[in-house]
C-alpha positions, -999 to +999 in steps of 0.1 A: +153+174+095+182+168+115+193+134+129+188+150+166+151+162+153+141+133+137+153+111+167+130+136+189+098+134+163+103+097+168+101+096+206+070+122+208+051+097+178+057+066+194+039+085+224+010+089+205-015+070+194-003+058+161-024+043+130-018+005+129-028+004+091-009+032+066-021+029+032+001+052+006-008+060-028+025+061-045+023+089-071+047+110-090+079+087-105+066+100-139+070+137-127+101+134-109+122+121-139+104+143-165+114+176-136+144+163-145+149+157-183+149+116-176+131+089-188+102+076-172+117+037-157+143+062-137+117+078-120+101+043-109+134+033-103+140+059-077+105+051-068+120+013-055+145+035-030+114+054-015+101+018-009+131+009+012+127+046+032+093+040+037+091+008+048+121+013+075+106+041+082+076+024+093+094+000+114+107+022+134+074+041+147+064-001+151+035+004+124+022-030+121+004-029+086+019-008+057+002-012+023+012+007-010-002+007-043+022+002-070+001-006-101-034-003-105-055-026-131-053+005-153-021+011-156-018-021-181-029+005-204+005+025-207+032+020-235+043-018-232+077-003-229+070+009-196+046-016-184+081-040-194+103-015-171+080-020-145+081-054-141+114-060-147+121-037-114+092-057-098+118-088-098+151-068-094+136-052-060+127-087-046+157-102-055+176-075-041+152-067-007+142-104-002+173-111+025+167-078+043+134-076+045+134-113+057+160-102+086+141-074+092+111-095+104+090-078+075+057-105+061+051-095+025+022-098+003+010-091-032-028-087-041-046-081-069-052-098-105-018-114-106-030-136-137-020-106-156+015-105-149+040-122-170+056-155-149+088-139-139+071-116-121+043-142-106+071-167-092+091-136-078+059-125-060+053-161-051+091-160-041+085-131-019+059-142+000+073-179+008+109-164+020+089-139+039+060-158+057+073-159+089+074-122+094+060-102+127+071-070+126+057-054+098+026-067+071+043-051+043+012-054+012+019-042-018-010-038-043-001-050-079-027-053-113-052-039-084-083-019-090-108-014-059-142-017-082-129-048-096-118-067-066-155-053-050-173-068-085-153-100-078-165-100-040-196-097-052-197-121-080-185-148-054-208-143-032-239-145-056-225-178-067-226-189-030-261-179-027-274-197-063-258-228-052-278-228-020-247-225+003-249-188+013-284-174+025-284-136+014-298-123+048-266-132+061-243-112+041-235-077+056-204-054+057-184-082+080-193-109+058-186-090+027-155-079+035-144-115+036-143-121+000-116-090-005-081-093-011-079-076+024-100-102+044-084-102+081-065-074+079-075-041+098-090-012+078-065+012+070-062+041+098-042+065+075-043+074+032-011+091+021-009+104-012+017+118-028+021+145-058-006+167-043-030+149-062-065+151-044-082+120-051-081+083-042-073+065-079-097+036-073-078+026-043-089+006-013-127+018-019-143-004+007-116-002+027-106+037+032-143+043+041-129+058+077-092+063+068-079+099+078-058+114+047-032+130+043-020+143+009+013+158+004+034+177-025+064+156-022+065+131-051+074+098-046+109+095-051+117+117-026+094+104-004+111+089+028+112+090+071+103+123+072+075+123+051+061+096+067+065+111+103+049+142+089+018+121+078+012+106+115+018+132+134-006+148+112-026+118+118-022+125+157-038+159+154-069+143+139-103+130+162-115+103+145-154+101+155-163+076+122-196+094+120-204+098+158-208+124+176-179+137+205-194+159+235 
């Protein structure tokens, strides 16, 4: 896409009604650097630039909420070599994005079980989120040691234990009150799923909270995921009517 095109794409989006939430499944680092006869930490390495594309990417259309999932509960299970890699690039992209994202006006936050992560990479979250509070541009959320049945077992758990000690009367709990004890609590649903790789499937991602998400899935694998890509996913977004299990005349 030209500059001249992707300048014009811009203008006809921002027309549009666009999603306010954009949840992406980040998929295929490992691909990319094995296409390539690399190892695996360049892939998610290149993975850390798409980041950057992405999320200027979504300040420009104005997207107020942009959430990616970076690693899931189950990916503890690769080789320690790799889970290492991992977060050692968790601290060298917040030390090196921390300024401009602050500048930027971007708010950033981390959920998910972040007991499991070893300290450097807890204070550089914590670090993250301090220099960043005062953001309003952009919720950037970035889902770390996250698994949707866990944090909806946790959600659950919490409220059970509310009920037992007398201080929560069951009747009372629905969806709205449920949805309270996620990680997610105040933020809006996501609008839009993109998920990259091709792969058709949601990875245990966001369960609760994708329930009316459109999705889009593309080919393109993460690290070369950038502007264009994600123009491509809301203007496919644009062409959707979302009825969220109504009926239109």
């Amino acid at each position: 896409m030209s500059e001249s095109s992707g300048d014009a794409l811009l203008a006809s989006l921002q027309s549009g009604e666009l999603p306010r939430h954009v949840a992406v499944i980040m998929d295929g680092n490992g691909r990319w650097a094995a296409d390539r006869g690399l190892p695996r930490w360049r892939g998610h390495r290149e993975g850390m630039r798409a980041v950057r594309r992405t999320v200027e990417a979504a300040l420009e259309l104005g997207i107020p909420y942009l959430t990616l999932y970076a690693f899931s509960l189950e990916n503890w299970s690769r080789p320690e070599q790799e889970v290492g890699a991992l977060m050692h690039l968790l601290n060298e992209f917040v030390e090196r994005e921390i300024d401009d994202l602050r500048q930027q006006g971007v708010r950033a936050r981390v959920f998910g079980d972040r007991e499991r992560l070893p300290p450097t990479s807890r204070s550089s979250v914590e670090t993250l989120e301090a220099d960043t509070a005062e953001g309003t541009r952009l919720n950037l959320n970035v889902a770390i040691s996250y698994g949707s049945r866990d944090e909806i077992a946790t959600a659950a758990r919490r409220l059970a234990a509310l009920a037992a000690e007398g201080r929560l009367d069951p009747a009372d709990i629905d969806s709205v009150r449920f949805a309270e004890e996620l990680y997610t609590a105040g933020w809006p649903d996501p609008d839009l799923l993109v998920r990259t790789s091709g792969e058709m499937r949601v990875s245990n991602f966001m369960l609760w909270q994708i329930a009316y998400a459109e999705i889009h899935v593309t080919p393109v694998l993460w690290p070369d995921f950038g502007r264009e890509e994600l123009f491509a996913a809301v203007a496919d977004f644009q062409k959707r009517e979302r009825r969220f299990g109504g009926v239109t005349s």
